[in-house]
C-alpha positions in Angstrom: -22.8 -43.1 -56.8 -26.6 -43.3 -58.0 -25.2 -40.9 -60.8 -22.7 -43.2 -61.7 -24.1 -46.1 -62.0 -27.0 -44.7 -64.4 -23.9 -42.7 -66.8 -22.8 -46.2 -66.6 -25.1 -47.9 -68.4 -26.4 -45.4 -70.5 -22.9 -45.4 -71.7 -23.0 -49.3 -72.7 -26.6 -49.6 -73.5 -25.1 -50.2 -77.1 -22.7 -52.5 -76.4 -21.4 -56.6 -76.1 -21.3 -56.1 -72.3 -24.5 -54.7 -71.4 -26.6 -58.1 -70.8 -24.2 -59.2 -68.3 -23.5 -56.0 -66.8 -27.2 -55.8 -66.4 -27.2 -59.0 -64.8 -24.6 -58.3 -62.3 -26.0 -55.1 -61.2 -29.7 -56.7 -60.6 -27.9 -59.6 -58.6 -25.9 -57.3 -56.5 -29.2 -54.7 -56.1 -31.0 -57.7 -54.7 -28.2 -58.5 -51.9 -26.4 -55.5 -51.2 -27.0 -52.3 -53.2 -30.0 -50.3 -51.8 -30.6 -48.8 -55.4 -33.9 -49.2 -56.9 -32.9 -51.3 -60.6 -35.6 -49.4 -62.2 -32.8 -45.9 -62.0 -31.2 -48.0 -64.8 -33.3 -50.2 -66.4 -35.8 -47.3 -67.6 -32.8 -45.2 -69.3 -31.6 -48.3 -70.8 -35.0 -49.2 -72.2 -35.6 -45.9 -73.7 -32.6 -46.4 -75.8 -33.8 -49.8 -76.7 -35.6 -51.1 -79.6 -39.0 -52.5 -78.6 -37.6 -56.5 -79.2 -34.5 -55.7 -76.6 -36.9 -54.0 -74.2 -38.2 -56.9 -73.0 -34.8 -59.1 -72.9 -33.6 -56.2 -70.6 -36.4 -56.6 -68.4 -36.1 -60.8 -68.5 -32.3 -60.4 -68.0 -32.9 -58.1 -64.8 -35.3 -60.2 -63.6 -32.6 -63.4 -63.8 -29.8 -61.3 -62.1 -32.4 -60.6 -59.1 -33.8 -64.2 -58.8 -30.1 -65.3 -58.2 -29.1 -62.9 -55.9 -32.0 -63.7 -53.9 -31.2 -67.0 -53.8 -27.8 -66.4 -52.5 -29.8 -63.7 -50.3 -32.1 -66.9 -48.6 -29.2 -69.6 -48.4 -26.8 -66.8 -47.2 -29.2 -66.6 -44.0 -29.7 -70.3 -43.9 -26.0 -71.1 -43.5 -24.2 -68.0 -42.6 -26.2 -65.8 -40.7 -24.7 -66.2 -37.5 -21.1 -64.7 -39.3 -23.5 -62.2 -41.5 -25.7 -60.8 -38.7 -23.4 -58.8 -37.1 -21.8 -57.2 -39.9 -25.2 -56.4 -41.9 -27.3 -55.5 -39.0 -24.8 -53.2 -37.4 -27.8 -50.2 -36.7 -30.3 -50.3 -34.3 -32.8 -49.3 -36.9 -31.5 -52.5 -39.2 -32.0 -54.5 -36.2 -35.9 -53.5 -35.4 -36.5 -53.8 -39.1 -35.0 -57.3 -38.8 -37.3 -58.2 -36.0 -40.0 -56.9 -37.8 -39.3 -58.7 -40.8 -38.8 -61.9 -38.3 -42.0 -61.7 -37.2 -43.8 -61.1 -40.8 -42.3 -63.7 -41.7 -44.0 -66.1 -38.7 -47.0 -65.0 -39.2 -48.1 -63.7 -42.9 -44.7 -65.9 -45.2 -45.3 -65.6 -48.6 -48.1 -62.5 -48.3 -45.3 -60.4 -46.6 -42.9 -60.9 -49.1 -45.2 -60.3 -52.2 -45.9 -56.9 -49.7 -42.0 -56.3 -49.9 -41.5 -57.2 -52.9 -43.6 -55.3 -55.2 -42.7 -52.1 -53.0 -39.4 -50.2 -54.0 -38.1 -51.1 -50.1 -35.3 -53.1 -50.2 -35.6 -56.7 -50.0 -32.4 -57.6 -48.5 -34.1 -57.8 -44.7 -36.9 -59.6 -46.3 -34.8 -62.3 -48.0 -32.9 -62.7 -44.6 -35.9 -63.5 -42.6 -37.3 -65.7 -44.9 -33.9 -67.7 -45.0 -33.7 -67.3 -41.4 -37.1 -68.8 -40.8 -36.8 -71.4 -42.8 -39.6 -70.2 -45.1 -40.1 -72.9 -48.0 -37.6 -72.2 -50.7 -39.8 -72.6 -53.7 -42.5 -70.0 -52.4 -40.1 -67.4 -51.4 -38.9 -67.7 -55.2 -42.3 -68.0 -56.4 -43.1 -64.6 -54.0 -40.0 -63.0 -55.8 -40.5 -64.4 -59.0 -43.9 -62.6 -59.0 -43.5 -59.2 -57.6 -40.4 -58.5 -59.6 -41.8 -60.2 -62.9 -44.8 -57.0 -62.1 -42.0 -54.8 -61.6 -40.2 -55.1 -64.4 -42.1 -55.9 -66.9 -44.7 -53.7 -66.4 -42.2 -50.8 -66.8 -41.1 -52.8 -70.4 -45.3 -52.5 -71.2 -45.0 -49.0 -70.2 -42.1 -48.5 -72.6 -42.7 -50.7 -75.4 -46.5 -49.0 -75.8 -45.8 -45.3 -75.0 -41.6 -45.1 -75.1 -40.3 -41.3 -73.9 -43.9 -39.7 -73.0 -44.8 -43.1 -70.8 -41.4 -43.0 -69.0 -42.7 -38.8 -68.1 -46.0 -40.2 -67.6 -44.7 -42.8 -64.6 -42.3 -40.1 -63.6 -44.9 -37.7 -63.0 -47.8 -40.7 -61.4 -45.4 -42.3 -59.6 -48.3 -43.0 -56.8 -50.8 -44.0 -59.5 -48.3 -46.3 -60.6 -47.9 -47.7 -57.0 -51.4 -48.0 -56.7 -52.1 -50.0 -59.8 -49.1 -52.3 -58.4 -50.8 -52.8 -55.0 -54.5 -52.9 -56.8 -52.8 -56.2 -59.2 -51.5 -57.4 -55.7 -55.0 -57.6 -53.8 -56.3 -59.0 -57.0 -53.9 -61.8 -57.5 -54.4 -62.3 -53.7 -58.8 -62.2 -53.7 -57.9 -65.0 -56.6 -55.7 -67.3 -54.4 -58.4 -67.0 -51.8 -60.9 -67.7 -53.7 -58.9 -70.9 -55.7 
């Protein structure tokens, strides 16, 4: 399926449809498609022209801010019909619980955690529903981690084009790093404002 998807939208990166297309994908990767976005934005950006590679990366970031929305009402409103169905593992069920507690005790740290990381979101966004986290932090915490994610890869693109896309590829942990390393930072400033 991962294959797919990527022929996909390498086949449309040159066409009408593939700003919505984008968008759909990004708001269904954010409730139900445990695909990293990044498997298609970065081929789609390598085809793009500097000037779209950002658009892509703003468009992407749209879809996943609605989905997530969805995501946290979903678990406000319909979690006692949802719960079962999503949650059918005993694996999805601990994570849950984990994510529960997180949620308790660290909020909007724990989701910037889950966020920035390539794990999938869709427990997080549950808890935080579930909880009744504050609405406008859990978009801010998603707002920020993805805004990194994407649009760092649209720096790495825009400046270096193919040999930064091998460069990631091959530093994927150096890449992490610096992701976590902008985390701590952003967080050292909030405790220090």
């Amino acid at each position: 399926m991962k294959k797919h998807l990527i022929n996909y939208f390498n086949g449309i990166a040159d066409q009408k449809w593939l700003y919505p297309a984008l968008f759909v994908f990004s708001f269904l990767e954010s409730i139900i498609i445990p695909i990293p976005l990044e498997l298609v934005l970065v081929p789609l950006m390598l085809q793009a022209s500097s000037r779209r590679i950002w658009l892509l990366a703003g468009i992407a970031l749209l879809g996943f801010l609605a989905g997530a929305t969805l995501g946290y009402f979903s678990a406000i409103h319909l979690l006692d019909q949802l719960e079962p169905r999503l949650l059918q593992s005993q694996e999805s069920q601990q994570y849950y619980q984990a994510a529960l507690t997180e949620m308790q005790e660290n909020g909007f740290w724990y989701l910037l955690t889950v966020g920035i990381t390539p794990l999938p979101t869709q427990i997080a966004m549950l808890a935080a529903g579930s909880t009744a986290f504050p609405f406008g932090l859990f978009l801010l915490a998603m707002l920020v981690t993805r805004s990194i994610r994407y649009f760092s890869i649209a720096w790495v693109m825009s400046l270096w084009g193919k040999p930064g896309y091998r460069w990631l590829k091959s530093h994927k942990s150096r890449a992490k790093k610096l992701a976590v390393l902008l985390l701590v930072i952003l967080a050292l400033y909030e405790l220090a404002f």
